[in-house]
C-alpha positions in Angstrom: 0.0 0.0 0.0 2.8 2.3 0.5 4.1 1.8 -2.9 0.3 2.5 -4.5 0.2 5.8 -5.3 4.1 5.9 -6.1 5.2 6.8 -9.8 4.5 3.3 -11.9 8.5 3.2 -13.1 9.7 3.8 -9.6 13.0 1.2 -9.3 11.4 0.3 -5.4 8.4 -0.6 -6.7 9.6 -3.2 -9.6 12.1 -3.9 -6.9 9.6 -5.1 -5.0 7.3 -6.6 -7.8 10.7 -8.8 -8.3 10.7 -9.6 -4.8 7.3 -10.9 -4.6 7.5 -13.0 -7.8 10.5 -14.6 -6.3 8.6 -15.5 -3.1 5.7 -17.2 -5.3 8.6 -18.9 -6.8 9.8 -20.7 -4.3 8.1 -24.0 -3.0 9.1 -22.8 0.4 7.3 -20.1 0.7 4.5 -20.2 3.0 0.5 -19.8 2.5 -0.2 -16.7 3.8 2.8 -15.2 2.3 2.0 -16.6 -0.7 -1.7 -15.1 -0.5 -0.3 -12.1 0.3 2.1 -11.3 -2.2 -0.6 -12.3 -4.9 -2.5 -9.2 -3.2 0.3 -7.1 -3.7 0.9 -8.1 -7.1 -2.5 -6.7 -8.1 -2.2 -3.8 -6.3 1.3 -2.2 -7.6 1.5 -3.8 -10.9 0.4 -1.0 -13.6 0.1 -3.1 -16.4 1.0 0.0 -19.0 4.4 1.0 -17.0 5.9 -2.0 -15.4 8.3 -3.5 -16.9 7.5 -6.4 -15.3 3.7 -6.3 -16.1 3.5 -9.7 -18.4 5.9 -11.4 -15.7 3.0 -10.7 -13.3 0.2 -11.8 -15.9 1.8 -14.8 -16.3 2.6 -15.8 -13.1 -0.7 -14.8 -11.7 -2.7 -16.7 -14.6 -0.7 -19.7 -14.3 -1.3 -19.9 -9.7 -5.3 -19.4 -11.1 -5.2 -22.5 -12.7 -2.3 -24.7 -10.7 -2.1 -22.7 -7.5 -2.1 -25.7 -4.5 -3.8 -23.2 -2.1 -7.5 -22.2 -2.8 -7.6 -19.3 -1.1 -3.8 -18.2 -3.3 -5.9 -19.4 -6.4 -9.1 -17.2 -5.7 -6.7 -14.1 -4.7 -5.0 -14.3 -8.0 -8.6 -13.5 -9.7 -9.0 -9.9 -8.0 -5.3 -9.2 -8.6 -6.0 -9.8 -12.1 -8.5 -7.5 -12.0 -6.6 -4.7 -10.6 -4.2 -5.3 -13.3 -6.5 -5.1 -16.3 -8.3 -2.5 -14.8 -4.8 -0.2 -15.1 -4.4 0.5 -18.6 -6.0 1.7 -21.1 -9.4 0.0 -22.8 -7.6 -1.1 -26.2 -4.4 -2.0 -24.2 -3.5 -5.8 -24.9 -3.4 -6.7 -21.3 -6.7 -5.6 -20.4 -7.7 -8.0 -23.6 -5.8 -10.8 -21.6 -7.2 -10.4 -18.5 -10.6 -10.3 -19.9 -10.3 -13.0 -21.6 -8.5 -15.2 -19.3 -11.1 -14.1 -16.4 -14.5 -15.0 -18.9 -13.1 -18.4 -20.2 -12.5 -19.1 -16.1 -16.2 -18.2 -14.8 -17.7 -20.0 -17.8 -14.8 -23.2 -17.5 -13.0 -23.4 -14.2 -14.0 -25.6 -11.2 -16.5 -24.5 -8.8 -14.4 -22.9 -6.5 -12.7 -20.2 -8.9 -15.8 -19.3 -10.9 -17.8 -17.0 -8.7 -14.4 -15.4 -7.8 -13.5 -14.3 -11.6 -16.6 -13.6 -11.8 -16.7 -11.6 -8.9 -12.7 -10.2 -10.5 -14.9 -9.1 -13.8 -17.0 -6.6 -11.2 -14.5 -5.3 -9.8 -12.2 -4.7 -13.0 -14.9 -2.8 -14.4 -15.8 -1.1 -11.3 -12.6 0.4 -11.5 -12.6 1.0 -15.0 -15.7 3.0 -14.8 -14.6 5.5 -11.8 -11.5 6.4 -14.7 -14.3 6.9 -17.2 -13.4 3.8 -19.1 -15.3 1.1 -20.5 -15.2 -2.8 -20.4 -15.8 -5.4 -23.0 -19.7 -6.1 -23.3 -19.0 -9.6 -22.7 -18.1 -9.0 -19.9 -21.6 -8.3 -18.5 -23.1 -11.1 -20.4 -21.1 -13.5 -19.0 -21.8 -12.5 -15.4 -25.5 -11.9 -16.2 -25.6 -15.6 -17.8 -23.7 -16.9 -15.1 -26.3 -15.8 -12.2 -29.2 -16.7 -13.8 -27.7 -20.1 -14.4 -26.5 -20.7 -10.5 -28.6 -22.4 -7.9 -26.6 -22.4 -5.3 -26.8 -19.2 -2.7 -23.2 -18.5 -2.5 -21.9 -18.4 -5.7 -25.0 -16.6 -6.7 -24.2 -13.8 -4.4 -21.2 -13.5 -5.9 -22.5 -12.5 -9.1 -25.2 -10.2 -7.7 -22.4 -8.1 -6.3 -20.2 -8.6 -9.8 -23.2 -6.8 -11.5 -23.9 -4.4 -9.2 -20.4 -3.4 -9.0 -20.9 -3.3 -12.9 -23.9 -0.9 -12.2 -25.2 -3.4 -14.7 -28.8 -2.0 -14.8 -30.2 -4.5 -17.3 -29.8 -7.7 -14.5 -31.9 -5.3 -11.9 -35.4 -7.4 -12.6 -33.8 -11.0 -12.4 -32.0 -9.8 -8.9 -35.5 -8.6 -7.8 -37.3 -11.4 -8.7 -34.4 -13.8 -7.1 -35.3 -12.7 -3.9 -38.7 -13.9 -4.1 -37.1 -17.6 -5.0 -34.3 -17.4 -2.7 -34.9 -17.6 0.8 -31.3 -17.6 2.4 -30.5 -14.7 4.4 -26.6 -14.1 3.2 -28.0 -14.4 -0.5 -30.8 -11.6 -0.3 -28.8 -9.5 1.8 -25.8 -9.8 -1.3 -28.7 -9.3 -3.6 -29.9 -6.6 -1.6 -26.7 -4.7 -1.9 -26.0 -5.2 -5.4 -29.7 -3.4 -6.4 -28.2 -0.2 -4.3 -24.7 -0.4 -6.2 -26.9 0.1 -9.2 -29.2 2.8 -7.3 -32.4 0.7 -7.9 -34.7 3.1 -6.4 -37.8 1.6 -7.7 -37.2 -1.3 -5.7 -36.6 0.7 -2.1 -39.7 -0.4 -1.1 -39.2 -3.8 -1.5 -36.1 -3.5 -0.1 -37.3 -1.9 3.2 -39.7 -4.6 3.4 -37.1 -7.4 3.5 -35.6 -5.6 6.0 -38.4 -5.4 8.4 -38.7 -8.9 7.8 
């Protein structure tokens, strides 16, 4: 976090990209550390000025399909994300990560699919607040993907994706999911991603739930 908002060339902060690719090198290295420095990753990398930016990509892509840890596997998805969300809309590396995050949520085990998916909202969350613009496919996969999901977890997951998207086109299936689904963490999720998108026409409905 210290090295965030430092200039993107700054020698410390590829110094310490090196670092951290070195740690996720080594078989050694232990979980949290691991998880930790794929956090990092995401965080300093800008994909336009790094040197070091396809290094990153690579390694990162290649833990979020081989990664032994889940929870080092699922981080590598929002790091992604950070790092496509850091250049520019026709730059080649937000073309990878969008790609490699769409063919994960439609094709990767159970685990990792709500989390890219989860990755594509917050890559275009970030995108947006710059006054950028994602890939439409990327909101059609997401969209697809909840209406597909029965299970009240990973469905959550892509309730916030597309409110993070301020995807305004999903707001009728969320509000008509949460007269299907009756588990409190998913309605809550649901209930969160309709005011990311400032449904206001379902307030009421909302207020209700809440009373309930």
């Amino acid at each position: 976090k210290l090295l965030r908002n430092t200039e993107p060339a700054l020698p410390l902060r590829e110094k310490a990209i090196g670092e951290f690719l070195t740690l996720l090198g080594t078989k050694k290295t232990k979980n949290e550390v691991r998880q930790s420095c794929v956090q990092a990753l995401g965080v300093i990398t800008h994909g336009s000025e790094s040197p070091s930016a396809k290094k990153v990509f690579d390694q990162l892509s290649l833990l979020g399909k081989k990664a032994r840890n889940k929870q080092e596997q699922n981080f590598t998805a929002i790091s992604l994300a950070y790092l496509g969300a850091s250049v520019d809309d026709s730059d080649p590396m937000r073309q990878d990560v969008t790609r490699f995050l769409v063919d994960n949520v439609q094709k990767a085990g159970t685990g990792y699919r709500p989390w890219c998916g989860m990755a594509l909202g917050v890559m275009s969350f970030l995108v947006q607040e710059r006054g950028g613009q994602v890939n439409s496919v990327v909101f059609r996969v997401v969209e697809d993907s909840f209406r597909k999901e029965k299970s009240p977890s990973p469905k959550a997951c892509y309730a916030i994706s597309l409110g993070l998207m301020k995807n305004e086109a999903a707001k009728d299936d969320i509000r008509m999911s949460l007269d299907k689904f009756r588990d409190d963490g998913f309605r809550g999720y649901a209930c969160v991603s309709l005011g990311l998108m400032g449904a206001r026409e379902h307030k009421d409905f909302i207020t209700r739930i809440v009373k309930e």
